[in-house]
C-alpha positions as CSV (number, residue, x, y, z in Angstrom):
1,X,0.0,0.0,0.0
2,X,3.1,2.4,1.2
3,X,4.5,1.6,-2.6
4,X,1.2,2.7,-4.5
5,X,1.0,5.9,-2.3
6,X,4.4,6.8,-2.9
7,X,4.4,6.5,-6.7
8,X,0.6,8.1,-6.7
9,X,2.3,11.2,-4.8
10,X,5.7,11.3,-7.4
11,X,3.2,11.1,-10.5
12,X,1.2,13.7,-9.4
13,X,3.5,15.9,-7.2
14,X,7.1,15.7,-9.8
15,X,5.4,18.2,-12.5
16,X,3.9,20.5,-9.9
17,X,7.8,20.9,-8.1
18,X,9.6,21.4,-11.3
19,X,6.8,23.9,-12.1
20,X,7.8,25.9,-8.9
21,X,11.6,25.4,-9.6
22,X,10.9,27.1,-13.1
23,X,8.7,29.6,-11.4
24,X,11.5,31.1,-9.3
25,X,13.1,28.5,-7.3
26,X,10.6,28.3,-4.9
27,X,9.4,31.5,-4.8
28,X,6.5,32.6,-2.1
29,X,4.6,34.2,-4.6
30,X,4.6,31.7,-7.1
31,X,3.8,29.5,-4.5
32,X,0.5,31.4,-3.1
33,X,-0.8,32.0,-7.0
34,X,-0.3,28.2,-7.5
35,X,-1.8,27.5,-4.0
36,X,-4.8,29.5,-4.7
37,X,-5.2,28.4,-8.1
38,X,-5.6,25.0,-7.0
39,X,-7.5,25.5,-4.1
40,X,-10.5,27.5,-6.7
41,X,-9.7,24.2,-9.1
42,X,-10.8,22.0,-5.9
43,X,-13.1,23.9,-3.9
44,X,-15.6,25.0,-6.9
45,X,-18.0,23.5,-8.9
46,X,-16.5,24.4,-11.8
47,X,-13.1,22.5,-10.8
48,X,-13.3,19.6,-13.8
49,X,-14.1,22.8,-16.1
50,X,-11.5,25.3,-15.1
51,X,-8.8,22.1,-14.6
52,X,-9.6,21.5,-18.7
53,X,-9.3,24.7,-19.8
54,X,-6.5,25.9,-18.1
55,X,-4.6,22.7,-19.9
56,X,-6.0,23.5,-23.0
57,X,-4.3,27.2,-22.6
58,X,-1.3,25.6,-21.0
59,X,-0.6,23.7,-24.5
60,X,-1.6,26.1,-27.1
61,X,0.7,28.6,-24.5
62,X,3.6,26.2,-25.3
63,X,3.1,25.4,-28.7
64,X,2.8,29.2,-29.2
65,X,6.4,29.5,-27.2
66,X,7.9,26.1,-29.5
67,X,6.8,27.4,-33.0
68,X,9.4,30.7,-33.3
69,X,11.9,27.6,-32.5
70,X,11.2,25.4,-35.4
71,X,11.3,28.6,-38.0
C-alpha cells in the first residue's frame, strides 16, 4: 500500500515541483498564485471545467512558445 502511495504522490507531485523550480526556485509568490489556483480548481464546482481549460491554454501557451523555435 506504502509503494502505491508513494508512486501516486511522485506522478502527481514531480510536474507541480519542477513547475515551482521554473517559477522562481521556490518563490513565495509563485507559491501562493499556485496554491490559490488550486484550491479555486478543488473547492468550486467548476473545478473539472477550469482544470480542462486551463490545460487546453497551458498547451496552445507552449506550442505558441515552440513554434518561433522550429522557424
Amino acid at each position: 500500500m506504502g509503494l502505491k502511495y508513494g508512486m501516486y504522490c511522485i506522478g502527481c507531485c514531480c510536474l507541480l515541483m519542477g513547475l515551482l523550480f521554473v517559477a522562481g526556485v521556490m518563490n513565495l509568490w509563485w507559491v501562493a498564485a499556485i496554491a490559490s489556483f488550486i484550491l479555486v480548481e478543488k473547492v468550486t464546482k467548476a473545478g473539472p471545467w477550469i482544470a480542462h481549460a486551463t490545460g487546453v491554454l497551458l498547451i496552445l501557451w507552449g506550442t505558441w512558445t515552440l513554434v518561433p523555435v522550429f522557424r
